[in-house]
C-alpha positions as CSV (number, residue, x, y, z in Angstrom):
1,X,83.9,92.1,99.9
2,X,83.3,93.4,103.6
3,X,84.6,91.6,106.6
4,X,85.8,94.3,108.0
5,X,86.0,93.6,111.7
6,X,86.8,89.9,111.0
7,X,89.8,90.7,109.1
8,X,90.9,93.1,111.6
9,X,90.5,91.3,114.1
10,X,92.0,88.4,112.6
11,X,94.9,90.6,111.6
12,X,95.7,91.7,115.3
13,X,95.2,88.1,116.5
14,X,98.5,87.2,113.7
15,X,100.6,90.2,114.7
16,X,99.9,89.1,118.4
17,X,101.3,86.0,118.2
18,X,104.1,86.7,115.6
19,X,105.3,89.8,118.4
20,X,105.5,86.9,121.4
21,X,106.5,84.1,119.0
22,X,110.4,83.2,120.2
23,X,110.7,85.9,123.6
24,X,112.2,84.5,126.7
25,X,110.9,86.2,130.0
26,X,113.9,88.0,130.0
27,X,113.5,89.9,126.8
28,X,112.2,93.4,126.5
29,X,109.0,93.0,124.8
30,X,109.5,96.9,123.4
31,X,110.5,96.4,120.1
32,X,108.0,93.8,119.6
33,X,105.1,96.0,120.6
34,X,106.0,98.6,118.1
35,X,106.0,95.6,115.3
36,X,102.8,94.8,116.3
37,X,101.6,97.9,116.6
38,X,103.2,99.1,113.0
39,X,101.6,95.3,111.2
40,X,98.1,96.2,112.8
41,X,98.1,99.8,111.4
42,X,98.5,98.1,107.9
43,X,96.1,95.4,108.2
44,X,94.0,98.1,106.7
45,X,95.8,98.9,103.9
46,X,96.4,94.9,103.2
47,X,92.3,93.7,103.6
48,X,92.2,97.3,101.2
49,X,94.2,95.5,98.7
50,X,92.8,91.9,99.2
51,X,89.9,93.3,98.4
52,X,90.7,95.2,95.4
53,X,92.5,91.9,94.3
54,X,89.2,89.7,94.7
55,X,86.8,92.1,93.0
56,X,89.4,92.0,89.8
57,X,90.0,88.1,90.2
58,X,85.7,88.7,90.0
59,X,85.7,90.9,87.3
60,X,88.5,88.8,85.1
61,X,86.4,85.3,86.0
62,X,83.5,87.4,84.7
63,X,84.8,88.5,81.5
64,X,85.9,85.2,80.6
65,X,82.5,83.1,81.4
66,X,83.8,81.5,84.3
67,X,81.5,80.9,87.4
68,X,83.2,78.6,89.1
69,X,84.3,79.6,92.7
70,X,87.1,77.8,94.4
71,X,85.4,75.4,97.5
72,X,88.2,76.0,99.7
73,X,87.4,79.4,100.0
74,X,86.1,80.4,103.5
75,X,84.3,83.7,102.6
76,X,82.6,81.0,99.8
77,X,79.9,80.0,102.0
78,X,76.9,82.7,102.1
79,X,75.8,83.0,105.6
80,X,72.5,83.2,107.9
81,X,71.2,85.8,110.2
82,X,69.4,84.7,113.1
83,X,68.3,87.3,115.1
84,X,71.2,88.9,116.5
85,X,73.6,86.0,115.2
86,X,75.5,85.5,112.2
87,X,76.8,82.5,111.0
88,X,78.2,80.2,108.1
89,X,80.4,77.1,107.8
90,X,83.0,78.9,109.4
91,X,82.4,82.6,111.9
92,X,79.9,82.7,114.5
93,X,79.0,86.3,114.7
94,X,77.1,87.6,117.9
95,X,75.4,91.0,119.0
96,X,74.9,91.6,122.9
97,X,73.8,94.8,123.8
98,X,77.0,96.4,122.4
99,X,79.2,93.9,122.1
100,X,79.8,92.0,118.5
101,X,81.8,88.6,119.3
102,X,83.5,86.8,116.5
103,X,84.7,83.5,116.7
104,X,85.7,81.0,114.2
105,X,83.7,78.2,115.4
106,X,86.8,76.3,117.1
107,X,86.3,77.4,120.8
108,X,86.3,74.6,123.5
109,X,82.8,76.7,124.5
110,X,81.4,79.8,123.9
111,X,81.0,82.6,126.1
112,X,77.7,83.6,127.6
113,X,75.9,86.4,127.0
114,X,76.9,88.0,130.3
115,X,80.7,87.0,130.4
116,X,80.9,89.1,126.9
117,X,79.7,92.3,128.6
118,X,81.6,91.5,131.6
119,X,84.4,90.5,129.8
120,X,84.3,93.7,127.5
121,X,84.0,96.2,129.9
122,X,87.0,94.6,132.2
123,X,89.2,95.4,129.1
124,X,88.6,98.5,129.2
125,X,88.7,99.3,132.3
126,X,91.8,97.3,132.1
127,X,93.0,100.3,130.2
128,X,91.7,103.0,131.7
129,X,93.2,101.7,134.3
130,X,96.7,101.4,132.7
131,X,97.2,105.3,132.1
132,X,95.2,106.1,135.3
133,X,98.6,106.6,136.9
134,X,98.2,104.2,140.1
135,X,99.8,101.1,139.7
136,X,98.3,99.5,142.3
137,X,95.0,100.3,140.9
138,X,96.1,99.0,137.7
139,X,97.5,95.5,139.1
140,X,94.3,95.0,140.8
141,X,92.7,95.0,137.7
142,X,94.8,92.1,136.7
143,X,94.0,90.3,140.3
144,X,97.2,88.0,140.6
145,X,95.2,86.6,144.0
146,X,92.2,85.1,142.1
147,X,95.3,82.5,140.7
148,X,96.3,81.1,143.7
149,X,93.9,78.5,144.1
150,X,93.7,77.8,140.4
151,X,97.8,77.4,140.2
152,X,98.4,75.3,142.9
153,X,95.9,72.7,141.7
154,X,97.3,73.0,138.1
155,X,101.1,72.6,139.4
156,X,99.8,69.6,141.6
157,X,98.3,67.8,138.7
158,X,101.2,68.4,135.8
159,X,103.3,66.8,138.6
160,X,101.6,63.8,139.2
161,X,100.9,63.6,135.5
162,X,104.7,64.3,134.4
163,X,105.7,61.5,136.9
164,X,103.5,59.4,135.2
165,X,104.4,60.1,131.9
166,X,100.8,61.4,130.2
167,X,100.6,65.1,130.9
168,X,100.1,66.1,127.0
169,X,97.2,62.9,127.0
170,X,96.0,64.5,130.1
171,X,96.0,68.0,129.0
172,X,93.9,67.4,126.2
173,X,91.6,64.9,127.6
174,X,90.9,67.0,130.7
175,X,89.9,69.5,128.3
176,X,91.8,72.2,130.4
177,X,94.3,73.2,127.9
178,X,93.1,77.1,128.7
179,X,93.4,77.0,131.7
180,X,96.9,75.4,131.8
181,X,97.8,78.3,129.1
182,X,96.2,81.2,130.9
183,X,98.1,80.0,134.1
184,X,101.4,79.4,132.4
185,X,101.2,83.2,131.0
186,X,100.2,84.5,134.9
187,X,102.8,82.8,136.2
188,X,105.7,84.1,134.1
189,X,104.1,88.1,134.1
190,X,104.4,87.3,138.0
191,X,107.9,86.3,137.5
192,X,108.4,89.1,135.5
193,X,107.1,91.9,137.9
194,X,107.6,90.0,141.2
195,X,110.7,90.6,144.2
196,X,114.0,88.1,143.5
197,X,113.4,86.9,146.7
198,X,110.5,86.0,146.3
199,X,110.9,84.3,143.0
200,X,114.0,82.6,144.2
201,X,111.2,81.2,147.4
202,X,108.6,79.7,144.7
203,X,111.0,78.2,142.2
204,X,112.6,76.2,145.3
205,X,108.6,74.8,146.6
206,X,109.1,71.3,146.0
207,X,106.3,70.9,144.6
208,X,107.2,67.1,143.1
209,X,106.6,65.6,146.6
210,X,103.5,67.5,147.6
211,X,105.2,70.6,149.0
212,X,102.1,73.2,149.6
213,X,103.7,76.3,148.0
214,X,100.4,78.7,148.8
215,X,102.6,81.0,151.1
216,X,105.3,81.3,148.9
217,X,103.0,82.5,145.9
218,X,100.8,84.7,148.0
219,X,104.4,86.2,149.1
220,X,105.4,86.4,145.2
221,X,102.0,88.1,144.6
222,X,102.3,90.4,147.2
223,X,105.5,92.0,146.5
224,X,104.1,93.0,142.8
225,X,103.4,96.3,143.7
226,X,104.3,100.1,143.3
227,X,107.1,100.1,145.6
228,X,109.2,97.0,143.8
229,X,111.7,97.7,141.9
230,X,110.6,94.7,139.4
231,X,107.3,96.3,139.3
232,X,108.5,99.8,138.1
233,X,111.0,98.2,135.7
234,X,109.1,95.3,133.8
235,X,105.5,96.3,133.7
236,X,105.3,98.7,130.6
237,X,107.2,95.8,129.1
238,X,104.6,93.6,129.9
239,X,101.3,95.1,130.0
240,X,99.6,98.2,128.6
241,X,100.8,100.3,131.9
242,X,101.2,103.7,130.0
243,X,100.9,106.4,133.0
244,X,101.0,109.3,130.1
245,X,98.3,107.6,128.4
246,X,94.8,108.9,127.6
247,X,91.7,107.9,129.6
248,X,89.2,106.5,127.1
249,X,86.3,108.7,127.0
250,X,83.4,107.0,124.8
251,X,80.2,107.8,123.2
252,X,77.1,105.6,124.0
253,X,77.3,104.9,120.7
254,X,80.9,102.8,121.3
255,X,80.9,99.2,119.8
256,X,83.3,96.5,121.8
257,X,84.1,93.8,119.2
258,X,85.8,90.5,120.8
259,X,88.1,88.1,119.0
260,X,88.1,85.2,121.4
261,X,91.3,83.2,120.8
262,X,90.5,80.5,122.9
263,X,87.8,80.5,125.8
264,X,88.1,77.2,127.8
265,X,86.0,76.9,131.4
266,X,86.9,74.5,134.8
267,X,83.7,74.6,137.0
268,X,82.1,77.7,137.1
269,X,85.9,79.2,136.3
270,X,86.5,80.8,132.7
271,X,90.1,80.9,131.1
272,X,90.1,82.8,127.6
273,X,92.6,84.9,125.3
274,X,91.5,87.5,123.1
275,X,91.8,90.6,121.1
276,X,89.1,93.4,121.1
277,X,88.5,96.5,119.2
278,X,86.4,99.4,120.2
279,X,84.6,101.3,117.3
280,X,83.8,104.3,118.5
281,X,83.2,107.7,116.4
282,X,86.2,108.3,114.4
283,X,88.7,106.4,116.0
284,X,89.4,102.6,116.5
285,X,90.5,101.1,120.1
286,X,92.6,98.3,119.9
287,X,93.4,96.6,123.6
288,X,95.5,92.9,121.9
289,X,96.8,89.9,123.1
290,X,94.5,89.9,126.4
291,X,94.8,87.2,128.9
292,X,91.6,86.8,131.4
293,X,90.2,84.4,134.1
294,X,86.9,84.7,136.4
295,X,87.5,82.5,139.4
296,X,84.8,83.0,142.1
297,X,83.3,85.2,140.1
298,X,85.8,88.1,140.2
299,X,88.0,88.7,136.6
300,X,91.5,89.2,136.2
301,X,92.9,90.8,132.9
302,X,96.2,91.6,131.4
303,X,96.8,92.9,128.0
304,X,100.3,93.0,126.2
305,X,99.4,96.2,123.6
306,X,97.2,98.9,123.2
307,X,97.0,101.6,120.0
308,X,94.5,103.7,118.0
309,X,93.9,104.5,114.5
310,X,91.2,105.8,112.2
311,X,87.8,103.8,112.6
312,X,86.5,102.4,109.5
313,X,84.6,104.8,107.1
314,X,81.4,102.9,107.0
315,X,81.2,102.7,110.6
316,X,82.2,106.0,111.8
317,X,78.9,107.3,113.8
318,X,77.2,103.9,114.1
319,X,76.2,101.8,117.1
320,X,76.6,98.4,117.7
321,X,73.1,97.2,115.9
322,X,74.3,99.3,112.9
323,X,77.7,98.0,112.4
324,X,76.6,94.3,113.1
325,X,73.6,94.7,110.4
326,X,76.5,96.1,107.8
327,X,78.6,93.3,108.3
328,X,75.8,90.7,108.1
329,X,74.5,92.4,105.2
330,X,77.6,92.9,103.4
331,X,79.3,90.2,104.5
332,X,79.7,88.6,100.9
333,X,78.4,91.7,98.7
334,X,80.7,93.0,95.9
335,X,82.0,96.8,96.7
């Protein structure tokens, strides 16, 4: 079977969440990058086997007159090409320009065709920025200051809602669960890279009787920067900030394929986690576990991992339109 990117990407998506799943802010996130950086590099190996597994389960089913395959199988269900979309009972497969997107049909709403590009390209600038050497180049990539407004609405209302006793009703019925996730993971990388003081200033805003708080955050914000000591000690914990790293230099031939986790809006305002993998000659980008928002139409990224490997065989040297045609084509052929 092929799949190649959806398994992948799927595979990064598990590794991402198994490498956050039971850290407190305080923890050094080190030794959880390198696990999921060492499970990625075998999700390769493992779809290899899977694969090798499923063409003998094929091959004994075969041999024995049996053409029965199980319904609860999700790569069961042949698929349908629609112009530059793929899609069965359960992925959602789209080409834009060059950008694939794969989703598994359970996002709150989809991205647009220009928020993929937009949202592509900040990733990786995201990096380049990250190795660039210039940490305040880098955090302005991540844009702390788009949040403010955002934050201070969200704390207002999970207040008023805790008083009353509904906040996980509200949450989901206000259909803002991204958002509310998106900001929750802002504000504790601010913690994180932010001055004590400052810390100590927002975490006493008494917020529970109405208590502004703006100043206080734009103070926290403001003291993320090259000079703090927080800064310099947390944020290759918690971003991709590599200043040794190697500026990505692509081909025009370079494929950016998103894994939306979750991709929620509030007005005109986008909230989304993802994974993304750039295919591009014979190696494989992989920028995981990416926060972003677009508030007034400005984004803010922040990914947790970054690591390369070997691109895929079949797709070393094609574009985009190639690599989406294989998949759609071999999507549920034998190999």
């Amino acid at each position: 079977m092929s799949k190649k990117i959806i398994a992948a990407l799927m595979a990064l998506t598990m590794c991402a969440g198994l490498a956050a799943c039971g850290n407190t802010a305080e923890e050094s996130s080190a030794e959880d990058k390198a696990a999921s950086s060492a499970a990625a590099e075998e999700s390769k190996a493992e779809e290899s086997k899977a694969e090798d597994t499923a063409t003998d389960e094929e091959t004994t089913a075969e041999n024995d007159g049996s053409t029965e395959i199980p319904e609860d199988n999700p790569w069961n269900s042949p698929g349908v090409v629609n112009g530059n979309t793929f899609e069965d009972d359960y992925i959602k497969m789209r080409l834009v320009d060059d950008v694939i997107c794969i989703d598994q049909k359970d996002l709150s709403c989809e991205p647009t065709e220009d928020e993929l590009k937009e949202l592509a390209y900040a990733a990786r600038d995201h990096y380049n920025a990250a190795v660039g050497g210039d940490i305040n180049a880098f955090l302005d990539t991540i844009n702390f200051n788009a949040t403010i407004e955002p934050f201070l609405s969200m704390v207002n209302q999970v207040y008023e809602h805790t008083n009353a006793g509904d906040l996980d009703e509200w949450v989901k019925d206000s259909k803002l669960s991204e958002k509310f996730d998106t900001l929750d993971a802002v504000s504790g990388l601010s913690e994180s890279l932010g001055s004590a003081e400052t810390v100590e200033a927002v975490q006493a805003v008494d917020f529970d009787n109405g208590a502004d708080g703006s100043k206080e955050i734009q103070a926290l914000f403001d003291s993320i920067n090259a000079d703090e000591p927080n800064t310099q000690k947390n944020l290759s914990e918690k971003t991709i900030w590599d200043a040794d790293g190697e500026t990505l230099t692509l081909s025009d031939k370079a494929t950016y394929a998103v894994y939306p986790v979750y991709f929620g809006r509030d007005g005109e305002d986008v909230y989304t986690r993802f994974n993304m993998m750039i295919l591009d000659g014979e190696d494989e980008h992989d920028i995981v576990d990416v926060i972003g928002w677009k508030v007034d139409g400005k984004w803010g990224i922040c990914a947790t991992d970054y690591y390369k490997s070997e691109n895929y065989e079949d797709f070393k040297g094609k574009n985009a339109k190639e690599i989406f045609d294989y998949e759609s084509t071999n999507m549920y052929a034998d190999e």
